[in-house]
C-alpha positions as CSV (number, residue, x, y, z in Angstrom):
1,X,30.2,31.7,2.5
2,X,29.1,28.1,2.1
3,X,31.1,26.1,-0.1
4,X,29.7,23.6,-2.6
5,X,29.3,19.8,-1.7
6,X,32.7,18.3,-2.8
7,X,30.8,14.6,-3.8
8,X,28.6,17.0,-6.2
9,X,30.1,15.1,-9.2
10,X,29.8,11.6,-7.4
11,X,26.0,11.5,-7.9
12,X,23.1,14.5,-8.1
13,X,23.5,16.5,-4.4
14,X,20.1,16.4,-2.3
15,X,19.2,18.6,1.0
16,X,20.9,21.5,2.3
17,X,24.5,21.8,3.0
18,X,25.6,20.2,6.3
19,X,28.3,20.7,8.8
20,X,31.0,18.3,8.3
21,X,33.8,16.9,10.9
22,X,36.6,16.4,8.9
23,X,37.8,14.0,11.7
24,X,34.4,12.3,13.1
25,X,33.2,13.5,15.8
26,X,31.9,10.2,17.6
27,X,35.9,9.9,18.0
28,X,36.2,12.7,20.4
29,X,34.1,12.2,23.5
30,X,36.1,14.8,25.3
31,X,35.3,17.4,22.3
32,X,39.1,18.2,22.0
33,X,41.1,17.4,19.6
34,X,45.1,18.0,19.1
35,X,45.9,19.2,15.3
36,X,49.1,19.7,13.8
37,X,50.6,19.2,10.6
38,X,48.0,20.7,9.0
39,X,48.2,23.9,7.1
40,X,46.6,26.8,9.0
41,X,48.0,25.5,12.3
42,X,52.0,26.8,12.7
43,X,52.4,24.7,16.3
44,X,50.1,22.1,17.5
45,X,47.0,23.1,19.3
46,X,44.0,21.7,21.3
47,X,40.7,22.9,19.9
48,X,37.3,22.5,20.1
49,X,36.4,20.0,17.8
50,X,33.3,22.3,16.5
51,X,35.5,24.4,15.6
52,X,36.8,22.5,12.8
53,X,33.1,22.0,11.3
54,X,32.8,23.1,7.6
55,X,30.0,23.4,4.7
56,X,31.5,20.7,2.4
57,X,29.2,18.2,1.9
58,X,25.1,18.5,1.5
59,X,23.4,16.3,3.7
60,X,22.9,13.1,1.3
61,X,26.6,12.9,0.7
62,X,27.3,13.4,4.7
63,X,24.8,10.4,5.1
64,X,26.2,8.6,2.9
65,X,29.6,8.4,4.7
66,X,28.1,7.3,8.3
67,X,28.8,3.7,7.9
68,X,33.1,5.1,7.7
69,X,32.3,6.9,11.0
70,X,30.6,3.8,12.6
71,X,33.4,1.6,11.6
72,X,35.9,3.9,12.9
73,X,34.6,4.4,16.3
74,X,33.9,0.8,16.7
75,X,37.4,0.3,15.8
76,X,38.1,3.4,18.5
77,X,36.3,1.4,21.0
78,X,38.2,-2.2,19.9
79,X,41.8,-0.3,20.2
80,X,41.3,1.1,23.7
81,X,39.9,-2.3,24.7
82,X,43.4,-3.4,23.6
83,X,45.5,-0.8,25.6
84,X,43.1,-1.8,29.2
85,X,44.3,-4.9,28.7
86,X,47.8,-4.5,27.9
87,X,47.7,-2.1,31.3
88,X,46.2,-4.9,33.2
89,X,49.2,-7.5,31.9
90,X,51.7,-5.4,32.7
91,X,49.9,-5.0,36.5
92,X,49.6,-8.4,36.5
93,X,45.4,-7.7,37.3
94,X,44.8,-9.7,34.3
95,X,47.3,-12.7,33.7
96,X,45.1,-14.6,30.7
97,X,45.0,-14.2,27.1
98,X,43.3,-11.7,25.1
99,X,42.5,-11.7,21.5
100,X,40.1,-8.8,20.6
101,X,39.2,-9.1,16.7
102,X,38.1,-6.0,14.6
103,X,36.2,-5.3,11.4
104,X,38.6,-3.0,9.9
105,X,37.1,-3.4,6.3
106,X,36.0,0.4,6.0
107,X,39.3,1.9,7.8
108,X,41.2,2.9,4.0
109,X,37.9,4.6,3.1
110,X,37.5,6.4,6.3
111,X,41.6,7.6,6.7
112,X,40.8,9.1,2.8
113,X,37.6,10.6,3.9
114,X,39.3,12.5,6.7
115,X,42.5,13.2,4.0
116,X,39.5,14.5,1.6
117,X,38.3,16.7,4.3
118,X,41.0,18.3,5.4
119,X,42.9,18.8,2.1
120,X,39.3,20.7,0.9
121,X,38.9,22.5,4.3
122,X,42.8,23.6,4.5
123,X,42.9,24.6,0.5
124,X,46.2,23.0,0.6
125,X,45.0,20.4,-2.2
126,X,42.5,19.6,-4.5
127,X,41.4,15.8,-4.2
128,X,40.5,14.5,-7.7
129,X,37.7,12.9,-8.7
130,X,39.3,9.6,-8.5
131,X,40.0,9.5,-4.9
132,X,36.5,10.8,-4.3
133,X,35.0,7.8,-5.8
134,X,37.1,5.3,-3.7
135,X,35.7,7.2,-1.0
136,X,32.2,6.9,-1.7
137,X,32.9,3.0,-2.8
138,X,32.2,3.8,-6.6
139,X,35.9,2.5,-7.2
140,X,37.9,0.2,-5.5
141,X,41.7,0.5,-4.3
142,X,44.3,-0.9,-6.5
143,X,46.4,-3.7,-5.0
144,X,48.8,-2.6,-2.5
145,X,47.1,0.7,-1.8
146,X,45.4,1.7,1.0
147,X,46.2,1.4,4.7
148,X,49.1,-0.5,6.4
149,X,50.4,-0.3,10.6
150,X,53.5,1.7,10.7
151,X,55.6,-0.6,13.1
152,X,58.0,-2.5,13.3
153,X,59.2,-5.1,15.9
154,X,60.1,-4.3,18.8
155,X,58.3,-0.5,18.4
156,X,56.4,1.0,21.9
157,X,52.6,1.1,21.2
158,X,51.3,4.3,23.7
159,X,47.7,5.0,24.9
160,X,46.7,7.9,22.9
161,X,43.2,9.3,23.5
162,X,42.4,10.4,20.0
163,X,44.0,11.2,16.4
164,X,47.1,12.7,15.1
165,X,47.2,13.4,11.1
166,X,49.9,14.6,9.0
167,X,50.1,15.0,4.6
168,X,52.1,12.7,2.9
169,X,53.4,14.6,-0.4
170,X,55.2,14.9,-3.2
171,X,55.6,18.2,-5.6
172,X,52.6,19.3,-3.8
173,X,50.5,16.4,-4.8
174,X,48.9,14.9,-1.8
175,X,49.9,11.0,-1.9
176,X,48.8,10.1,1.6
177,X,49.0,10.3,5.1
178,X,50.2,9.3,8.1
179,X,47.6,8.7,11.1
180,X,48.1,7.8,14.7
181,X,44.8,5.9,15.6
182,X,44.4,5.8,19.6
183,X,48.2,4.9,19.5
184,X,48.5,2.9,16.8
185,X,50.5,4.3,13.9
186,X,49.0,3.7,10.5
187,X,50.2,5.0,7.2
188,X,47.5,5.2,3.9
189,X,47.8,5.7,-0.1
190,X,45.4,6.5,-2.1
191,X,47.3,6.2,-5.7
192,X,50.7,4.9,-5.1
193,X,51.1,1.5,-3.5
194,X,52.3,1.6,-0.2
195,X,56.5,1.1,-0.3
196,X,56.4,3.9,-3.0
197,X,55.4,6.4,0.2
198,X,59.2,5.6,2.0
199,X,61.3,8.8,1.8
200,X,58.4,11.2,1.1
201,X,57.2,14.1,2.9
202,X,55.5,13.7,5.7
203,X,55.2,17.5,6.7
204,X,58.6,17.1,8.3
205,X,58.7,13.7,9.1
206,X,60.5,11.4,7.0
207,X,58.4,8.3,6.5
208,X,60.8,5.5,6.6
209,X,60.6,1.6,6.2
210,X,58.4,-0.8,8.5
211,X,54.8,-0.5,7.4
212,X,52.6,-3.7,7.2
213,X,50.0,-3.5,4.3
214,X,46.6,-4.7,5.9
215,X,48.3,-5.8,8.8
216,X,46.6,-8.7,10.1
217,X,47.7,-8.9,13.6
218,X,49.3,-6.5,16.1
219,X,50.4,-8.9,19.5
220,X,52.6,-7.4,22.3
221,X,55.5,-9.7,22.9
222,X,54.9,-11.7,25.8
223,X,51.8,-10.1,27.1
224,X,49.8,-12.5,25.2
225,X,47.2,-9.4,24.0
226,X,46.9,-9.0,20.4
227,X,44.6,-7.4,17.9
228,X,43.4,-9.3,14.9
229,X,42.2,-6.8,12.2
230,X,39.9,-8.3,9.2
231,X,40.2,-6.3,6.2
């Protein structure tokens, strides 16, 4: 059975009720997708990523979101940009200096879409209304909320072809996530500002201490490759 459109109370629905990836699909080229973490899903598992389609939102509200998607997958593109070049350094094919600068300005949003999604999709929670309307822009993020790199100096970055997702919680109140973005580790609120995530639940994983609110720059030692985010 179709479910209802879960921006219904964000503004008056319009069109019929449209497929929905709860991670965007530009993201997977391959079609595959590894999940874990996620209720429904005991060990992790490669899947089809049409499998995880779902009636949750009508085709105005899905429309609405694109510009989260695009973002995203420019930001995709940007990130495996970084990694060719780090590869080339450490071949010594490439022996300049690379600074590749990305328009990250939608990335909270998008992370709390894909938290939206799958909390709705899993019925493990029930996003309120609140987080909805950050979603869709009608509110904005308090300060200190919102998305932050989860490294710290001297951490490994690795070349990850796609997305790994795990709840952040606390008494079974969804306060986050934690998202592994083509290999780089971010961690995202919604409500609580960022340090007040260290020692919750991550689904196992205990998030611990070395997150970067709106990171602005993630540079590999000596290879002289960095990313500049612009948030």
């Amino acid at each position: 059975m179709p479910r209802e459109c879960w921006a219904r109370k964000i503004s008056a629905c319009d069109g019929v009720i449209t497929g929905e990836h709860p991670v965007s699909k530009s993201l997977f080229p391959s079609g595959k997708v590894i999940v874990k973490g996620i209720p429904g899903f005991k060990k992790e598992k490669e899947v089809g990523i049409n499998s995880l389609v779902s009636n949750i939102l009508c085709k105005k509200h899905n429309e609405a979101l694109s510009d989260l998607d695009n973002s995203a997958a420019g930001f995709m593109k940007n990130i495996l940009l970084f990694h060719k070049y780090r590869e080339a350094r450490l071949k010594e094919t490439y022996r300049g200096r690379k600074n590749i600068v990305c328009d990250v300005r939608l990335f909270d949003r998008w992370i709390l879409k894909v938290l939206c999604n799958l909390s709705i999709i899993t019925k493990c929670w029930e996003p309120p209304e609140s987080l909805k309307k950050i979603i869709y822009g009608e509110t904005v993020l308090p300060d200190n909320v919102g998305a932050g790199a989860w490294v710290r100096v001297g951490d490994n970055l690795y070349d990850s072809q796609g997305v790994e997702f795990t709840f952040i919680h606390k008494d079974k109140n969804v306060e986050g996530c934690q998202i592994v973005f083509f290999g780089i580790p971010f961690v995202c609120s919604w409500r609580l500002p960022l340090p007040n995530l260290v020692g919750l639940d991550g689904e196992g994983t205990s998030l611990v201490k070395g997150y970067m609110f709106h990171t602005k720059t993630i540079q590999l030692g000596d290879l002289n490759i960095a990313l500049s985010l612009n948030w």
